[in-house]
C-alpha positions in Angstrom: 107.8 141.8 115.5 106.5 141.2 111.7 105.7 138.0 110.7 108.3 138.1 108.4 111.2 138.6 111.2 109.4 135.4 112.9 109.4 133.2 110.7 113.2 134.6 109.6 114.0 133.6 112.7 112.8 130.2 112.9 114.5 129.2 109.5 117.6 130.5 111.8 116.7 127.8 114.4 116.7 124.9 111.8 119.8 126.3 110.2 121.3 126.1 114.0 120.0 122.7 114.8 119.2 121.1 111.5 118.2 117.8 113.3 115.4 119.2 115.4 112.1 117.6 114.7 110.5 120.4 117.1 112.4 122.9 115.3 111.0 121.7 112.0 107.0 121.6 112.8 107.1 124.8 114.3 108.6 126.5 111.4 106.0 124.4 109.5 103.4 126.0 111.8 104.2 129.2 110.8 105.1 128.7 107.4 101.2 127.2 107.4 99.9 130.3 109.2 101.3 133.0 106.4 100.0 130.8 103.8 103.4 129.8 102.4 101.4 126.2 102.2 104.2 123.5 100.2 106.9 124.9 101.6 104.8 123.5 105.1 104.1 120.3 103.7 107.7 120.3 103.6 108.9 121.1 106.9 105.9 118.6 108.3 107.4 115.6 106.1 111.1 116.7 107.7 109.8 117.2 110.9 108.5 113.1 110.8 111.5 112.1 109.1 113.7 113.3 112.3 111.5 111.9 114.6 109.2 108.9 113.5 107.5 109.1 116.6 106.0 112.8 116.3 102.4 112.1 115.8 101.4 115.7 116.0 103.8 116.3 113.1 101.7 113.6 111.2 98.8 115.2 111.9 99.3 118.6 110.8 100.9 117.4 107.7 97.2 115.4 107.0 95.4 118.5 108.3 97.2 120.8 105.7 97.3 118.2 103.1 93.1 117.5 103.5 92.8 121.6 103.3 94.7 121.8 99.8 92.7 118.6 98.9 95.9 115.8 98.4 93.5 113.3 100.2 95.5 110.3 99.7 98.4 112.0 101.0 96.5 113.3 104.2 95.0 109.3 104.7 98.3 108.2 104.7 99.8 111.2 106.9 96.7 110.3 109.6 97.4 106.6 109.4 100.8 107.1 110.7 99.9 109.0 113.0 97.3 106.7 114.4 100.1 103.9 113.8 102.5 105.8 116.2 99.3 106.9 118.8 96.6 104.5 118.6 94.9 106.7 121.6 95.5 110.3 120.0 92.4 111.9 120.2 93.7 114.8 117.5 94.4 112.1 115.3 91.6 110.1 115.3 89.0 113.0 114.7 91.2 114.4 112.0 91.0 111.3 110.2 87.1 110.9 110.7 87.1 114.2 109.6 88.8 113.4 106.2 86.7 110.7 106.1 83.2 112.7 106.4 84.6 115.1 103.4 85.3 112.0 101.3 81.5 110.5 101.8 82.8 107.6 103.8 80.6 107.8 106.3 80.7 104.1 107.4 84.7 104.6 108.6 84.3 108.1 109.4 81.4 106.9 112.4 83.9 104.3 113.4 86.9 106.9 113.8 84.4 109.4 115.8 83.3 106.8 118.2 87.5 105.2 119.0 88.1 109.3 118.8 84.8 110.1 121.1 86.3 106.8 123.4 89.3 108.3 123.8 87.9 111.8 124.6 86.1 109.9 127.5 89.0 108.5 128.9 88.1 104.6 127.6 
């Protein structure tokens, strides 16, 4: 199947259940992986909305927004995400990732080490 069929077919899935918040980051996955990049952002930001919870949905959103370089949006994105999961490893190094690009080293060492705690099993 092209890419084109699978990601045709997702946008099927969130026309059929419109209220999915699953439904909604995957399609933002894919729409990610064949570079159709806002229209991701998008999806990610719906994906939250249905589901406040979905800390992985945060952190993709941050991930994509650090890689098209809306840093204040990604901070935001990874502080939710930490504010849903305090222990979520993915978070956590994301953000001390961010961080590192932004020269703020002093924070970015703090996220590493709750991030490398949490790794450990602390």
């Amino acid at each position: 199947m092209q890419s084109v069929d699978i990601v045709s077919n997702a946008k099927k899935v969130i026309e059929v259940e419109p209220n999915n918040a699953d439904a909604h980051f995957q399609y933002a996955r894919l729409l990610e992986h064949e570079g159709m990049l806002e229209d991701a952002v998008g999806e990610y930001r719906v994906a939250s909305e249905k589901n406040p919870d979905f800390a992985d949905a945060y952190v993709c959103h941050g991930n994509l927004l650090r890689r098209i370089g809306r840093y204040p949006d990604a901070e935001i994105q990874y502080k939710k995400a930490i504010g849903v999961d305090p222990g979520n490893f993915f978070a956590r190094f994301s953000y001390a990732v961010m961080l590192e690009d932004l020269k703020r080293y002093a924070e970015a060492e703090d996220e590493y080490i709750v991030a490398a705690g949490i790794s450990a099993g602390e």
